[in-house]
N, C-alpha and C positions, 0 to 999 in steps of 0.2 A: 328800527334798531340802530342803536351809532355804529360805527365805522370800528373795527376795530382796531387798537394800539397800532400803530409801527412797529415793523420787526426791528432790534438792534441791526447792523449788517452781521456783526460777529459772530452772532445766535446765527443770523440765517443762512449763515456762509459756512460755519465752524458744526454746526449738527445737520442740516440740510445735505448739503454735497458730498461727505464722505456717505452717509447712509444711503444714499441718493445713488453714490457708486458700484458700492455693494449690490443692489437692486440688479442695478442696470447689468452685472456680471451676472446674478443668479440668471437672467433672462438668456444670456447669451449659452450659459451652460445650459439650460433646456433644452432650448433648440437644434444646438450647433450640431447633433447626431444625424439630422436632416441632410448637414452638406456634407459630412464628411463618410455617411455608410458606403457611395462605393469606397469609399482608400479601405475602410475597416474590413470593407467584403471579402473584398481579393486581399489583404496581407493575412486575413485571421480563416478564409474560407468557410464565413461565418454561411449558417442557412438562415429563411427568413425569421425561424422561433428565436437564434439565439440574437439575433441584430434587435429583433424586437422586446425580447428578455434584457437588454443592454440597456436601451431605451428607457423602457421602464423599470428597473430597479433604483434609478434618479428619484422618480418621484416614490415609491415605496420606500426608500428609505425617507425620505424627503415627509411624508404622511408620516410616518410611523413615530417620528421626531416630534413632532407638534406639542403632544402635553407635555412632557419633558423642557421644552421650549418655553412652553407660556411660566414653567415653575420657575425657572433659570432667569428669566426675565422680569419675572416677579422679586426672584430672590437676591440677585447681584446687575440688575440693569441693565439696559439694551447696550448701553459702549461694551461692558466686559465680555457682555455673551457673544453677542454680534463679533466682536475679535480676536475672538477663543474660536469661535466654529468657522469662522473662513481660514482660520491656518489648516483646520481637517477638509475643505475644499481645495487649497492650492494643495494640497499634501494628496488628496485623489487626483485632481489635475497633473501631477507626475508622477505619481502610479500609474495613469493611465497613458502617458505619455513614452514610459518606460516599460511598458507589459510587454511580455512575449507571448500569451497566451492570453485563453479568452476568460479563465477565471481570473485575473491580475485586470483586466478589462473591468469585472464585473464589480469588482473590490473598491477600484480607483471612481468607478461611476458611482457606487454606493457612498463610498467616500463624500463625493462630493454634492450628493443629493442630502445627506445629514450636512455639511456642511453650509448650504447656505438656506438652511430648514428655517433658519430664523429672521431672513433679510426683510421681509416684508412685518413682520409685526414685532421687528424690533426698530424700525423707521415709526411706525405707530406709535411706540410705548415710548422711543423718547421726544417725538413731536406732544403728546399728551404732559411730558414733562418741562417742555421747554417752550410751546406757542399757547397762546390766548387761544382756549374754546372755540370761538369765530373764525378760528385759522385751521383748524383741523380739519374739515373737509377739504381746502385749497391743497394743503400741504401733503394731504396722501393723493389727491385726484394727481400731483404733480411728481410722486413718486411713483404712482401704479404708470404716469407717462415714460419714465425713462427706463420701468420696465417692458416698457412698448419696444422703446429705442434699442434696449439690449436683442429683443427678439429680430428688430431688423436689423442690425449689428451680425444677428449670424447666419444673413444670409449674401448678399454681394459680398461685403467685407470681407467675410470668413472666405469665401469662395478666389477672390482677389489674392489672398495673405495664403493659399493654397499653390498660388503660380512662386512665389517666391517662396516657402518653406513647404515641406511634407504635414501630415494633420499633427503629426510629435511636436512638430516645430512648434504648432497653435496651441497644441497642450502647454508647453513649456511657458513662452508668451501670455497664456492665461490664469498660470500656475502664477506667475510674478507681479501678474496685476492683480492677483486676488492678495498677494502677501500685501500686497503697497496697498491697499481699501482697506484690509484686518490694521495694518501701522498706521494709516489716518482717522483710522474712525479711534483707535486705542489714543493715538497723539491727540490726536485736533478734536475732537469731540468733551466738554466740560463734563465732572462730572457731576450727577444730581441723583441724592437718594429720591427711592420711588417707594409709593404703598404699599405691604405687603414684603420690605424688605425683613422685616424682624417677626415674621413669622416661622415655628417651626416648620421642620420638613411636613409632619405631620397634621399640623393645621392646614400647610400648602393644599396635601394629597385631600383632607375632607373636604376642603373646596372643592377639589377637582370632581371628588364624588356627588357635590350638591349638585354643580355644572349638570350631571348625567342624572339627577332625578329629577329637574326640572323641566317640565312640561312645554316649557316657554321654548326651551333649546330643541326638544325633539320638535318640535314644528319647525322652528328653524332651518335646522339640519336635516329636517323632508325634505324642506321646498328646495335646498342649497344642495344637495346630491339631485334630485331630478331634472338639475338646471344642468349641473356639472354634465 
């Protein structure tokens, strides 16, 4: 097979990196409950159901978003969505930063589990828009990397940036780097209509519903939950 195109630098620099960003903060916000449940323990004298209720209502909110996700993404393109939903991240990151209680906890976590619902396949849908076919496996194998990076990100880091601020601190600090990823991917990111943008709502949702009688998908979606 030939070699594929050269990337522009502007393309690869201008949609790669900010989306690339985003990634790398939803990993941080996964994990980062790891280093910070004792401070959450003792300030909220949480037990282990509700630290673990905390935990995961990130990623249930986080699932629950998905098909909504892929419509949004379909319908107004990975820049808009992508920069719409991490302002309801950084906007949980100080809820959560700011709670006195443990439902304001639960709110600010859910918050920001819908908010970066879309980081990884909206890096997909505008690499699909803007790389040569040939590049698409490079270009995600190199975003699923920095969401590597993020996950080791929340552990010394976080742990380090704990001797110099309290875990509010880290909220705060990561409530502002998620605004500045929502304002680079919205600034720096070109934009480019996508397939499926002039579809009704209603066309959208019969998709969705073919998605769920095709036979192709429930096999799919066996083997990808038994894995999970």
């Amino acid at each position: 097979q030939a070699a594929p195109p050269p990337l522009a630098a502007r393309v690869a620099l201008s949609v790669f990196l900010p989306f690339a960003a985003a990634y790398f903060l939803s990993y941080v916000y996964r994990s980062i409950n790891a280093v910070i449940a004792p401070d959450l323990t003792a300030d909220f004298t949480l037990s282990a159901a509700q630290l673990g209720l905390l935990t995961s209502v990130y990623f249930l909110a986080f699932a629950a978003f998905q098909i909504p996700v892929g419509i949004l993404l379909d319908r107004f393109g990975p820049r808009r969505t992508n920069a719409s939903l991490l302002l309801a991240a950084a906007s949980g990151a100080l809820v959560s930063a700011w709670s006195q209680g443990v439902p304001a906890l639960l709110a600010g976590r859910a918050l920001i589990g819908l908010g970066v619902a879309a980081c990884l396949m909206s890096s997909i849908k505008a690499f699909t828009l803007w790389y040569p076919l040939q590049r698409l496996p490079a270009m995600t194998g190199w975003a699923l990397f920095c969401g590597g990076l993020g996950a080791m990100a929340a552990t010394a880091p976080v742990e380090a940036a704990l001797q110099l601020t309290d875990w509010r601190g880290v909220f705060v600090a990561m409530a502002v780097l998620t605004f500045a990823a929502s304002a680079a991917i919205f600034l720096l990111v070109p934009e480019r209509a996508s397939a499926g943008g002039n579809e009704s709502l209603r066309e959208q949702l019969q998709g969705v519903a073919g998605v769920f009688r095709s036979t192709v998908f429930w096999r799919v979606a066996a083997a990808s939950s038994l894995f999970q």
